[in-house]
Backbone bond lengths (Angstrom), bond angles and torsions (degrees), N, CA, C in turn:
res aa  C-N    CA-C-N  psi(-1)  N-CA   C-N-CA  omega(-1)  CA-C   N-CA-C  phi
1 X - - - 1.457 - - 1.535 109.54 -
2 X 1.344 129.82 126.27 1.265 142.92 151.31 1.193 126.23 -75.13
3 X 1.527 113.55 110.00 1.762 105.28 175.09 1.839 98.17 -104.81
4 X 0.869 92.14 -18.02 2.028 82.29 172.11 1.225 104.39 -48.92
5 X 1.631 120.47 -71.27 1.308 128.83 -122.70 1.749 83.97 -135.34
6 X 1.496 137.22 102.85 1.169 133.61 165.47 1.227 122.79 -91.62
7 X 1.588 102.94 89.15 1.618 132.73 -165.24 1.923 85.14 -50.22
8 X 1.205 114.21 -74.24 1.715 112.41 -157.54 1.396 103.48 -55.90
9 X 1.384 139.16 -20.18 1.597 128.19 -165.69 1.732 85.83 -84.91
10 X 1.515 119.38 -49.49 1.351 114.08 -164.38 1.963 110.44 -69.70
11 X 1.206 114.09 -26.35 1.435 115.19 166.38 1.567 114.84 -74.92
12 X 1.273 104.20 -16.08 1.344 100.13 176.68 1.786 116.51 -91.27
13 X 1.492 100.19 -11.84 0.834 114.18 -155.89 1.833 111.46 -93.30
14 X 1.692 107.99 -26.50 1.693 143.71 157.89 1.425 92.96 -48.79
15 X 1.430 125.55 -82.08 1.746 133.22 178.51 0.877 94.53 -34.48
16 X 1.773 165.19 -72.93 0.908 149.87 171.07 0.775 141.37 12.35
17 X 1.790 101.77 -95.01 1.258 131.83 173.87 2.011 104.83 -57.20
18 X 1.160 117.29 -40.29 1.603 107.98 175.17 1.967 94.50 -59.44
19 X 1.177 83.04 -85.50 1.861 75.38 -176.59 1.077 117.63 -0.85
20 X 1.442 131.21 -68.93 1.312 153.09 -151.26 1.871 94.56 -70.64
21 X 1.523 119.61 -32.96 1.396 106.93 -165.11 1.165 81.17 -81.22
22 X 1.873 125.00 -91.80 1.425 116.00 168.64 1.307 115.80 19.30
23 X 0.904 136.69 -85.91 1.388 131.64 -142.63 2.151 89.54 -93.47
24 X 1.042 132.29 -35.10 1.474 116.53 -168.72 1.749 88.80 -83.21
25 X 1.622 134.97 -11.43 1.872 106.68 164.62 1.277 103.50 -95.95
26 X 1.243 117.80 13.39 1.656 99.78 -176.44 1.750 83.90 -104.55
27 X 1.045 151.05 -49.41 1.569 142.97 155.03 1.636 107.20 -23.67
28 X 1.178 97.90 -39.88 1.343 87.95 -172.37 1.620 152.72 -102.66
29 X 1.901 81.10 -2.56 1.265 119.65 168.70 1.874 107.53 -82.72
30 X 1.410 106.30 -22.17 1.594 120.40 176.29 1.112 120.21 -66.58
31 X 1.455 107.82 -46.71 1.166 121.39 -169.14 1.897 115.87 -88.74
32 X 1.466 104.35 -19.24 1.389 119.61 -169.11 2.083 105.83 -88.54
33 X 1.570 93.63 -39.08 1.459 100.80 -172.61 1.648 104.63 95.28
34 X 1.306 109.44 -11.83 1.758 109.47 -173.85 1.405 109.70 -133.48
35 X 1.328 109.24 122.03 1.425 126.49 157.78 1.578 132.02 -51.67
36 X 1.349 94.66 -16.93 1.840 109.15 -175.17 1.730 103.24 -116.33
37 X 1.248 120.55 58.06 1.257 116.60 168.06 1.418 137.18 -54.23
38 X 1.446 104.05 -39.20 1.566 128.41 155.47 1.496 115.02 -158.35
39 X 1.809 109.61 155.05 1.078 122.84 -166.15 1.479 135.49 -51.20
40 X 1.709 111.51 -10.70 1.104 122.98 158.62 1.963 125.10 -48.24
41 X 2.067 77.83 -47.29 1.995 90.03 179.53 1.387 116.23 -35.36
42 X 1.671 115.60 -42.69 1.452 105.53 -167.23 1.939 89.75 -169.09
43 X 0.954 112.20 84.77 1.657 110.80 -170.74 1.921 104.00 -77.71
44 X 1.311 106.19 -17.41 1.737 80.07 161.50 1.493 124.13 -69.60
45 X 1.342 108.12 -29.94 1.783 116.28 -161.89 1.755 112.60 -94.40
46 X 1.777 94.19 -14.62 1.619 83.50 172.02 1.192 142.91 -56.26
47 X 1.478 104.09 -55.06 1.623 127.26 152.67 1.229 84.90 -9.36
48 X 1.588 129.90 -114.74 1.294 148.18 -151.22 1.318 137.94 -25.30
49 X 1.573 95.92 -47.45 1.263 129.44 171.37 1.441 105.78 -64.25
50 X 1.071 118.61 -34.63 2.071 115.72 -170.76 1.297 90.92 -92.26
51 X 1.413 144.59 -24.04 1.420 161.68 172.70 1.479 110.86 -42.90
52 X 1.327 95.65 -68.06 1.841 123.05 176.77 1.381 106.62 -73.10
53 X 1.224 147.27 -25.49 1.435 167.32 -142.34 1.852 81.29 -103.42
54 X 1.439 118.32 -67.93 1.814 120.13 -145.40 1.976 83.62 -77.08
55 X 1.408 111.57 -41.90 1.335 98.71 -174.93 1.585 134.80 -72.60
56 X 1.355 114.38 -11.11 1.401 146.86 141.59 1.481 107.63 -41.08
57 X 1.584 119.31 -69.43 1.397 128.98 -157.30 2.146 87.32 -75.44
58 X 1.782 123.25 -55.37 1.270 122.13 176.67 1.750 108.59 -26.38
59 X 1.455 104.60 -59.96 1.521 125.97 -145.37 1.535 103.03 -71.49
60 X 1.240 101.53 -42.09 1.638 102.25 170.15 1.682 110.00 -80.55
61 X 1.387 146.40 -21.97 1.427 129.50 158.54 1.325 102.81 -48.42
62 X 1.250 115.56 -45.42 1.695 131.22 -146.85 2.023 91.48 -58.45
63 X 1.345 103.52 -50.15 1.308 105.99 -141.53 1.904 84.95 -93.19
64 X 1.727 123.20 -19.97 1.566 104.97 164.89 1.366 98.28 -55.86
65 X 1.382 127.87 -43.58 1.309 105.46 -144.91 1.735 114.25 -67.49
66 X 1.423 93.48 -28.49 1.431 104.20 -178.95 1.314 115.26 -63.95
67 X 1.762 122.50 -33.51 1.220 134.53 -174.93 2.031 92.98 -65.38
68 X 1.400 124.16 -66.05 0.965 133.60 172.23 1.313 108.83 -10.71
69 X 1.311 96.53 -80.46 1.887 117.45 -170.20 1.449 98.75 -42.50
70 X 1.030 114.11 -47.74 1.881 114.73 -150.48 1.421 81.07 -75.57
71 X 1.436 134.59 -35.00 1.725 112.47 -162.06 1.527 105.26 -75.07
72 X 1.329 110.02 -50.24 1.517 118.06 -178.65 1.938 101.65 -51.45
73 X 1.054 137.55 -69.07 1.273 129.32 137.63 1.401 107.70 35.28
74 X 1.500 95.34 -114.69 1.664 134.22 156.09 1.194 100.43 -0.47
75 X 1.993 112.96 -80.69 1.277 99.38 -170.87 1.487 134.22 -83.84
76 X 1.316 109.31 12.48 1.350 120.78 158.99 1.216 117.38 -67.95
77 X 1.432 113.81 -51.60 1.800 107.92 -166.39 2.101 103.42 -75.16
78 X 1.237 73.08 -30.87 1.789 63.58 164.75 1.251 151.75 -62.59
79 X 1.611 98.27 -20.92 1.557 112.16 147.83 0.955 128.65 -99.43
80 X 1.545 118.40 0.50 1.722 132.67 152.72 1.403 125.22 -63.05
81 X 1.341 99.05 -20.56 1.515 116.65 -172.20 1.843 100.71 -94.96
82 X 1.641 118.25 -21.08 1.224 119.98 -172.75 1.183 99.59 -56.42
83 X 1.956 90.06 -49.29 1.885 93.65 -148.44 1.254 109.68 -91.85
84 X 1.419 132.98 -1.66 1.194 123.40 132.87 1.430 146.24 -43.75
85 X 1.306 102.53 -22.78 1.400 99.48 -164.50 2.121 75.81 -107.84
86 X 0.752 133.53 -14.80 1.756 142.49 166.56 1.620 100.99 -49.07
87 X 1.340 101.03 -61.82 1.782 126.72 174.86 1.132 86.11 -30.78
88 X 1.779 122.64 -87.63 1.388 122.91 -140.90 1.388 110.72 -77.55
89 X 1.378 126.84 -17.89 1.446 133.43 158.69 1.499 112.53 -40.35
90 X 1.301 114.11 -52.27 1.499 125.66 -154.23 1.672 89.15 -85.17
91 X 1.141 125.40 -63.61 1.438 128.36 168.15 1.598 112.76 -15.49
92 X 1.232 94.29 -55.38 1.934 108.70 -158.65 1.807 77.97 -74.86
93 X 1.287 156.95 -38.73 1.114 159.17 -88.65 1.689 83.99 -116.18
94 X 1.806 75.78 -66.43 1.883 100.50 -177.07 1.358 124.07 -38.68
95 X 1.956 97.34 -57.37 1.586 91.51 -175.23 1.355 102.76 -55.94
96 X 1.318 134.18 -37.33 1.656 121.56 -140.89 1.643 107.40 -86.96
97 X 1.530 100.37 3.08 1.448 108.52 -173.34 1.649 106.80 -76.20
98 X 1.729 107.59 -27.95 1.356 115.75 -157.15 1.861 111.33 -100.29
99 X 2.032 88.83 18.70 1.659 81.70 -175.42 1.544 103.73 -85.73
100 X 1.077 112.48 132.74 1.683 131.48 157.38 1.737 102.56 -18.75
101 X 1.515 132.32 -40.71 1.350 117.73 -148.91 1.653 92.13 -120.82
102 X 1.787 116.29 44.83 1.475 98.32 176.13 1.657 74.59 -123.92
103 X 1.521 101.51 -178.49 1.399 111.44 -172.56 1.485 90.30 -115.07
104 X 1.729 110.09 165.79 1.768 119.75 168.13 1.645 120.25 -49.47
105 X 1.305 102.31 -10.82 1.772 110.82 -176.76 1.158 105.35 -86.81
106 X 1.479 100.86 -49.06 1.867 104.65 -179.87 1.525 114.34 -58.37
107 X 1.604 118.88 -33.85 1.098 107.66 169.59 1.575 134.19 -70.89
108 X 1.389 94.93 -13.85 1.855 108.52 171.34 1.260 102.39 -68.55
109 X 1.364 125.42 -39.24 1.450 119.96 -178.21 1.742 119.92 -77.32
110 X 1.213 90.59 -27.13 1.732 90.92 -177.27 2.039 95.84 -86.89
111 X 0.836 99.30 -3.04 1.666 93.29 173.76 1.449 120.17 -102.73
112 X 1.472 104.15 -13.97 1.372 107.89 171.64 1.482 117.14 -84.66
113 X 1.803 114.44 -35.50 1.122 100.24 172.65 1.530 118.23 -91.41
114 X 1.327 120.67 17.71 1.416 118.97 159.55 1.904 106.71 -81.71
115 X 1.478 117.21 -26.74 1.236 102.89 177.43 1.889 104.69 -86.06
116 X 0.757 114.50 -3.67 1.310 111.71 170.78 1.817 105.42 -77.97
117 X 1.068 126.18 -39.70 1.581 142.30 -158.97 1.682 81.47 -75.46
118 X 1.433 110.79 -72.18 1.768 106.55 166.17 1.573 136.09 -22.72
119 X 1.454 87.19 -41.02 1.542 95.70 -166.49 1.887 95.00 -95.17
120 X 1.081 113.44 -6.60 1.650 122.00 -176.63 1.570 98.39 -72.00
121 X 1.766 101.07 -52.31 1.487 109.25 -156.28 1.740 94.97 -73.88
122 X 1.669 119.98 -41.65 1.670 78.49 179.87 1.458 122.66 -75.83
123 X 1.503 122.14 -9.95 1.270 112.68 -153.25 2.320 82.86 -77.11
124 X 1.559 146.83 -33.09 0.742 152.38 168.63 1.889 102.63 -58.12
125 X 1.002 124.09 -15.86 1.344 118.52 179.99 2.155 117.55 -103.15
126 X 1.295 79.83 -27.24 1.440 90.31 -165.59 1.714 98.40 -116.07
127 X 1.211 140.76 -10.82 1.054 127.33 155.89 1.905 125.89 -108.01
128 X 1.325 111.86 21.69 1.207 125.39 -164.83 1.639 94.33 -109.78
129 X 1.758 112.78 130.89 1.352 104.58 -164.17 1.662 86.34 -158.16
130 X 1.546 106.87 162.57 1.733 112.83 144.74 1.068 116.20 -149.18
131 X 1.426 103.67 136.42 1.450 109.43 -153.04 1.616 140.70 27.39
132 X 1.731 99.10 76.75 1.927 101.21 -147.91 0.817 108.17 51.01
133 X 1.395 161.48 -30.80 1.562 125.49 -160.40 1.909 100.88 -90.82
134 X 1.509 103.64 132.54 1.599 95.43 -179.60 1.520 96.36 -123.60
135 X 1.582 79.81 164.21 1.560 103.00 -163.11 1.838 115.01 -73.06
136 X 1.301 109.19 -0.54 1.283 106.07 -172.75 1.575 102.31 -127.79
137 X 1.399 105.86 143.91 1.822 108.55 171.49 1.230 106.62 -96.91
138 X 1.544 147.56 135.10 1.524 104.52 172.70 1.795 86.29 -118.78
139 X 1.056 116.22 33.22 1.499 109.10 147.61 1.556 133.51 -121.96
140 X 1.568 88.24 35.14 1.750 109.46 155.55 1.252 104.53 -99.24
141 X 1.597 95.64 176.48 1.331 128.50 169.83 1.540 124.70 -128.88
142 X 1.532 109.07 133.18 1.809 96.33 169.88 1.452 101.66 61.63
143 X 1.384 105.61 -174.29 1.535 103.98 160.60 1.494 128.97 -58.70
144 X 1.410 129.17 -11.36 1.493 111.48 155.79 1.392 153.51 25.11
145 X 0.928 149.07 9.30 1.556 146.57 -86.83 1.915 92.07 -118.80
146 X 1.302 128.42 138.09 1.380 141.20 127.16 1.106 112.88 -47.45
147 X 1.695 110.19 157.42 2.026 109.27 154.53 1.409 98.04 -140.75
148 X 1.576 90.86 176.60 1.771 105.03 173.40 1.306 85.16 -131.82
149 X 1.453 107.55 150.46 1.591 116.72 179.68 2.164 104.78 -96.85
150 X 1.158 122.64 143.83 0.849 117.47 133.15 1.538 128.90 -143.65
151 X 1.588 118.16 -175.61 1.448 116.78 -165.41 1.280 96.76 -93.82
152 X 1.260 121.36 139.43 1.836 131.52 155.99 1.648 90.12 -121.02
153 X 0.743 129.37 76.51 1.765 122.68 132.17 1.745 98.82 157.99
154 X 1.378 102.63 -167.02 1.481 117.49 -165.36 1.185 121.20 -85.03
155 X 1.135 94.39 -34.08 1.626 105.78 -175.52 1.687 117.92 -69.95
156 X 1.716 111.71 -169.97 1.733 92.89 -178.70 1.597 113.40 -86.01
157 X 1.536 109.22 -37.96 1.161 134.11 -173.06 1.329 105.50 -76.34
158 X 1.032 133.49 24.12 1.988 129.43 178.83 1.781 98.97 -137.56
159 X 1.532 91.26 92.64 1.328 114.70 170.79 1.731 100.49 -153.61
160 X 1.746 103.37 168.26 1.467 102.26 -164.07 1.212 101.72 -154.09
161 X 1.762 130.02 117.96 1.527 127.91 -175.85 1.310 92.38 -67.83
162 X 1.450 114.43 149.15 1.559 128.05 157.64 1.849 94.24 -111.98
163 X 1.759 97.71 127.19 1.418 108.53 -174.48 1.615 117.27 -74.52
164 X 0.973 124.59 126.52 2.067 118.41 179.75 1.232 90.99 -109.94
165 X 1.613 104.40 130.36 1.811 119.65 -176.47 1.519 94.33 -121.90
166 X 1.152 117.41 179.94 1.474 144.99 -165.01 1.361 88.57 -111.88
167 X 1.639 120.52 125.00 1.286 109.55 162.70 1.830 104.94 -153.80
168 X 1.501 86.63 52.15 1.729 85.44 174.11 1.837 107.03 -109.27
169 X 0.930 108.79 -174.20 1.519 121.88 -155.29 1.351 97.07 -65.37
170 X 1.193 136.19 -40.24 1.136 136.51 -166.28 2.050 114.09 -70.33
171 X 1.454 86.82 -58.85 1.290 104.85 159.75 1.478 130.80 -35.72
172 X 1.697 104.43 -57.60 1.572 130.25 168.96 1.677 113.00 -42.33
173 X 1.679 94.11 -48.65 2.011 103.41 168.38 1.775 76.49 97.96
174 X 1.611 121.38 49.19 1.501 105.91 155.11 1.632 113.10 -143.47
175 X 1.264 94.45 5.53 1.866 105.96 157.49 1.332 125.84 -10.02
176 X 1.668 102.65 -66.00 1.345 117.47 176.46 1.696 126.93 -108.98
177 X 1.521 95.42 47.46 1.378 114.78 -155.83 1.720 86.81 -60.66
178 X 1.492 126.81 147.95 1.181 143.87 161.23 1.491 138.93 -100.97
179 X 0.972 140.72 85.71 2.032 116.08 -161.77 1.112 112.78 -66.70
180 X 1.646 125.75 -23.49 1.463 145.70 -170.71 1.480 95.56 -73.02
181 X 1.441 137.62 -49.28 1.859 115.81 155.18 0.999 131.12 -92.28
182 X 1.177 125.14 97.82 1.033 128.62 -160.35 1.719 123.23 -72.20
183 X 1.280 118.19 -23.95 1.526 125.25 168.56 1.322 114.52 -78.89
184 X 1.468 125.92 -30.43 1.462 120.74 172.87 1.908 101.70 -78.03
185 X 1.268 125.45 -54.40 1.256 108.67 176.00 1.923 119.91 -57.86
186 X 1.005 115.49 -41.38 1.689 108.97 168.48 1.528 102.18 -62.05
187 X 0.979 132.42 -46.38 1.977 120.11 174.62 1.601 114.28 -62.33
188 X 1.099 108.16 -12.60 1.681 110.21 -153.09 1.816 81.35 -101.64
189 X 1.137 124.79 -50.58 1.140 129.20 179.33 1.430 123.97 -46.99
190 X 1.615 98.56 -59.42 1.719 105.29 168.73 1.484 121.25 -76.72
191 X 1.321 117.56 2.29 1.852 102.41 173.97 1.501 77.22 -92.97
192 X 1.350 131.87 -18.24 1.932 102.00 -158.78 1.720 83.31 -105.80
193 X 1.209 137.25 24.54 1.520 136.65 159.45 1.507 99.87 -87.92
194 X 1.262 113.61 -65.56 1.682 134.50 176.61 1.848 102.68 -38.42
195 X 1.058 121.56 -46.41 1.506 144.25 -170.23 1.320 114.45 -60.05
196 X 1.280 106.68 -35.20 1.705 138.82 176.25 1.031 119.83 -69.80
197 X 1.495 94.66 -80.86 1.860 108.85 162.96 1.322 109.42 -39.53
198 X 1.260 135.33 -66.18 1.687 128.64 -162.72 1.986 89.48 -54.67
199 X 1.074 113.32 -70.14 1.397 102.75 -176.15 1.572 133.86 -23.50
200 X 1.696 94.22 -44.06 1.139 99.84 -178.90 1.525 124.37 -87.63
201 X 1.247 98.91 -9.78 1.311 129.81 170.56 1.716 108.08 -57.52
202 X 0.802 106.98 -63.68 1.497 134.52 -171.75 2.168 106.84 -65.86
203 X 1.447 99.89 -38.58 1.114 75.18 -178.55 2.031 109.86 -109.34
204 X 1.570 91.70 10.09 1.709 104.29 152.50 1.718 122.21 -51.33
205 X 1.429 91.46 -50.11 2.048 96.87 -171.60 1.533 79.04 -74.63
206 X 1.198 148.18 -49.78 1.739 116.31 -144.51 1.287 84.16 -78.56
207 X 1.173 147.84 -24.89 1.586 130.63 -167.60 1.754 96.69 -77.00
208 X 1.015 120.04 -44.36 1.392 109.87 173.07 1.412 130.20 -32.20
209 X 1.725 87.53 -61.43 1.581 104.51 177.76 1.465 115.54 -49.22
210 X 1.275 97.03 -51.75 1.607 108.10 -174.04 1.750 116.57 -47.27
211 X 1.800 101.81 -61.51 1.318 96.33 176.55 1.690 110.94 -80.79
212 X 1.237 139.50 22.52 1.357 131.59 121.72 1.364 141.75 -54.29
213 X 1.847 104.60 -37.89 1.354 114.81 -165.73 1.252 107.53 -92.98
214 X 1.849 111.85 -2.72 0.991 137.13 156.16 1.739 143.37 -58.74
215 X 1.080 87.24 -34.91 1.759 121.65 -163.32 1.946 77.02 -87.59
216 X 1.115 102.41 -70.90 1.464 108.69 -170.26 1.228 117.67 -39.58
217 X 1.429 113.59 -64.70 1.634 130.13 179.16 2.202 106.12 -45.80
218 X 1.184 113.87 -41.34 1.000 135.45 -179.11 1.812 102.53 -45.40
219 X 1.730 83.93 -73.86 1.980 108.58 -172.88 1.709 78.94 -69.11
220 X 1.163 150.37 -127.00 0.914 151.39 -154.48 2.061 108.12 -4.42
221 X 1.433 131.65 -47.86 1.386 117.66 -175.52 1.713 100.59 -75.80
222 X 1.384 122.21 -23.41 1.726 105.50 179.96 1.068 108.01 -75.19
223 X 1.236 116.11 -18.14 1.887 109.96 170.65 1.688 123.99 -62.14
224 X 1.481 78.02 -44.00 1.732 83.72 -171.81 1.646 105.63 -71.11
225 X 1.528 113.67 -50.33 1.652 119.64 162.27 1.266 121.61 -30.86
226 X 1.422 129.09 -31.99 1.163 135.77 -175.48 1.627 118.94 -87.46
227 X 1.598 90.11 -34.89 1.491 89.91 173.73 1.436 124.04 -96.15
228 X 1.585 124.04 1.67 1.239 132.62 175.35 1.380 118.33 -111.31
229 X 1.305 92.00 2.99 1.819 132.37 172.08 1.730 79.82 -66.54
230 X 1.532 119.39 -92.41 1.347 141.68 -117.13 1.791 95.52 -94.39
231 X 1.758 97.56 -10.22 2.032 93.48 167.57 1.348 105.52 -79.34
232 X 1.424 100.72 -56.43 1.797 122.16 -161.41 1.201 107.52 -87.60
233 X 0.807 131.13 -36.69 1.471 116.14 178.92 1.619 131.53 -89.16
234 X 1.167 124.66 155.05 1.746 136.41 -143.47 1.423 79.13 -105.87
235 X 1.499 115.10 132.77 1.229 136.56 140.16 1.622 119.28 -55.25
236 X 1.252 138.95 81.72 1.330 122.63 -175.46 1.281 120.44 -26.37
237 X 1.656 112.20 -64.91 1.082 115.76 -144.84 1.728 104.30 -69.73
238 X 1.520 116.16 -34.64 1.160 102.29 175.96 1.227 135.52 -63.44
239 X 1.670 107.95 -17.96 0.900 120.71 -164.15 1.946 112.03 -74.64
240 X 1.453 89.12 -39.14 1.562 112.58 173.89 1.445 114.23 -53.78
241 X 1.482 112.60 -42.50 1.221 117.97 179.55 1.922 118.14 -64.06
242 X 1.745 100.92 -36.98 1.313 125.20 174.74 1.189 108.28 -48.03
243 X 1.494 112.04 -40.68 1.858 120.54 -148.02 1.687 89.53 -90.23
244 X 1.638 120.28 -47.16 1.772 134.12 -169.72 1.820 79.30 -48.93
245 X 1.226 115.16 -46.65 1.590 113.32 -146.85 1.163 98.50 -56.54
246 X 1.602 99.28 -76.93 1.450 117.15 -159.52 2.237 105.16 -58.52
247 X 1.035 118.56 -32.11 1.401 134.75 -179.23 2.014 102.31 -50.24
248 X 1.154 101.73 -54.05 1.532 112.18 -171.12 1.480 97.12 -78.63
249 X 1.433 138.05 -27.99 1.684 136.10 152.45 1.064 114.84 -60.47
250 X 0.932 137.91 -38.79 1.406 136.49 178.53 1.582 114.43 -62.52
251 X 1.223 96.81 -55.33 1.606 124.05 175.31 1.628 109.02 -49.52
252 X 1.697 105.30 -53.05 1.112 128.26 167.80 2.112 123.35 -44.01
253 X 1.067 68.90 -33.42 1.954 85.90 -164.00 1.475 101.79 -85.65
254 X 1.547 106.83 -46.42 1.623 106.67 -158.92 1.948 93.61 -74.14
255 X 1.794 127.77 0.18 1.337 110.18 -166.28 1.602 91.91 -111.03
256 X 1.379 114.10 -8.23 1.361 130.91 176.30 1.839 98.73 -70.44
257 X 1.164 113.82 -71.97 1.556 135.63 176.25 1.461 120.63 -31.30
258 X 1.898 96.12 -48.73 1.883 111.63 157.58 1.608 109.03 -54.90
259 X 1.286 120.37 -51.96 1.610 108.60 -172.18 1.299 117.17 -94.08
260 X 1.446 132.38 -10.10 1.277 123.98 131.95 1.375 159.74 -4.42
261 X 1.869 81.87 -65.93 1.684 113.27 -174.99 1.838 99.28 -73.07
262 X 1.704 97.26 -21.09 2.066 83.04 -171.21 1.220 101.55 -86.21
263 X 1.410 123.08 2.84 1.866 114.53 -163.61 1.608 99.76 -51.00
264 X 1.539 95.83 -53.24 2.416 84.70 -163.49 1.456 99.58 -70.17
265 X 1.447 129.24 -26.23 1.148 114.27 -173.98 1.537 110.91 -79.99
266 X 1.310 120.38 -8.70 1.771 113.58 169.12 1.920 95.31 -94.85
267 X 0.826 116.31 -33.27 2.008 106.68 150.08 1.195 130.71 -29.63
268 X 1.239 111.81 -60.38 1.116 123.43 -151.83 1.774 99.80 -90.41
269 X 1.525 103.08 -35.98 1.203 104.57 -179.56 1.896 119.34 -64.89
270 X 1.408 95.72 -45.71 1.601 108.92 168.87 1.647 129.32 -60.45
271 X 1.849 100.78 -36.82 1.738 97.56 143.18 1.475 145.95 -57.37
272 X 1.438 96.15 -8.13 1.472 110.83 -162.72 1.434 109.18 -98.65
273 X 1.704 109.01 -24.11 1.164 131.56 159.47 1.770 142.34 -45.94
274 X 2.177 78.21 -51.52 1.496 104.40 166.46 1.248 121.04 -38.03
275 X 1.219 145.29 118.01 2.193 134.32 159.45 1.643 81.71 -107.31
């Protein structure tokens, strides 16, 4: 027996102190939602976990940008759709210029509001924008097209020009729209109807793509969530069970530690007894 040095209070006393960690990361893995607080927790799986973490944070820029694109998109064809339906105004304008039963006045009027329909389509071409970027170049030609690049995905190579065309009156080929000829203004009308459509045509498939590369990026981030879910992240319930454990050891130890501490003093007392 040792009364100097009370080997069993101080071994009891090591169990403890583990107990005591035990039970303050399992609190704290509860309270955090994550099992990987720092790289000590588990240094093979960290790496990975901060891995899955940057491609999470990539995957969601990836997929604003796509959200982005598709609105600017959006609000392009929507003033594509103005001056189309401007087109067929001015069209209907034309024929009615060439009926036998209007007078030379009526045609001043149906020519004025075709230059108004003109002056509609650039102010819809040249003041229609998202976020600065506008929908019209007017230093193209024809179909011609500019782009702006942006990124849809993670990688280096997954980016996608969006084309900027010229689509003001001049461009269209109805500048000098006339009602007085009537076969050059009905032709002049339908190549810059045709002119439209291809445009709009064109920026139909990238919206496709987009909400495809979309759909994907989407199914592709619950994967990765799921699996950086199941490194990093704390199971509650076990964890709860961890904390009941280690809590009732602790509890356990410190009533162990009380009857411990009297061992030399019930020694000392029973030597004292000895004659």
């Amino acid at each position: 027996m040792r009364l100097n040095h009370n080997m069993f209070s101080l071994s009891i006393y090591q169990t403890y102190k583990s107990r005591l960690k035990e039970n303050s990361k399992a609190l704290n893995n509860i309270s955090t939602g994550s099992k990987l607080g720092s790289a000590k927790d588990n240094p093979n799986k960290i790496g990975k976990n901060e891995t899955l973490k940057i491609q999470v944070l990539t995957n969601n820029a990836a997929s604003k940008n796509i959200q982005d694109t598709n609105s600017m998109i959006q609000n392009f064809d929507g003033s594509l759709q103005q001056i189309n339906d401007s087109l067929c105004r001015m069209k209907e304008l034309a024929v009615s210029a060439e009926s036998g039963s209007i007078t030379d006045e009526d045609k001043k009027i149906i020519q004025n509001e075709i230059n108004s329909i003109k002056d509609e389509i650039n102010s819809f071409a040249n003041n229609t924008e998202f976020n600065g970027i506008k929908l019209s170049d007017s230093s193209l030609t024809g179909l011609a097209s500019g782009s702006i690049k942006t990124t849809i995905g993670t990688m280096e190579d997954e980016r996608m020009d969006i084309p900027i065309f010229n689509v003001t009156s001049d461009n269209l080929g109805i500048a000098n729209l006339d009602v007085s000829n009537m076969d050059a203004s009905l032709n002049a009308i339908d190549n810059a109807t045709q002119m439209i459509s291809k445009v709009r045509s064109k920026y139909g498939s990238i919206q496709n793509r987009l909400e495809g590369t979309a759909d994907y990026l989407s199914s592709r981030d619950i994967n990765i969530q799921t699996t950086q879910s199941r490194i990093g992240d704390a199971d509650i319930a076990e964890e709860m069970m961890n904390y009941s454990k280690s809590q009732l050891l602790v509890n356990s130890s410190i009533g162990l530690l009380a009857q411990s501490n009297n061992f030399p003093k019930d020694c000392l007392n029973i030597l004292a007894n000895v004659k």
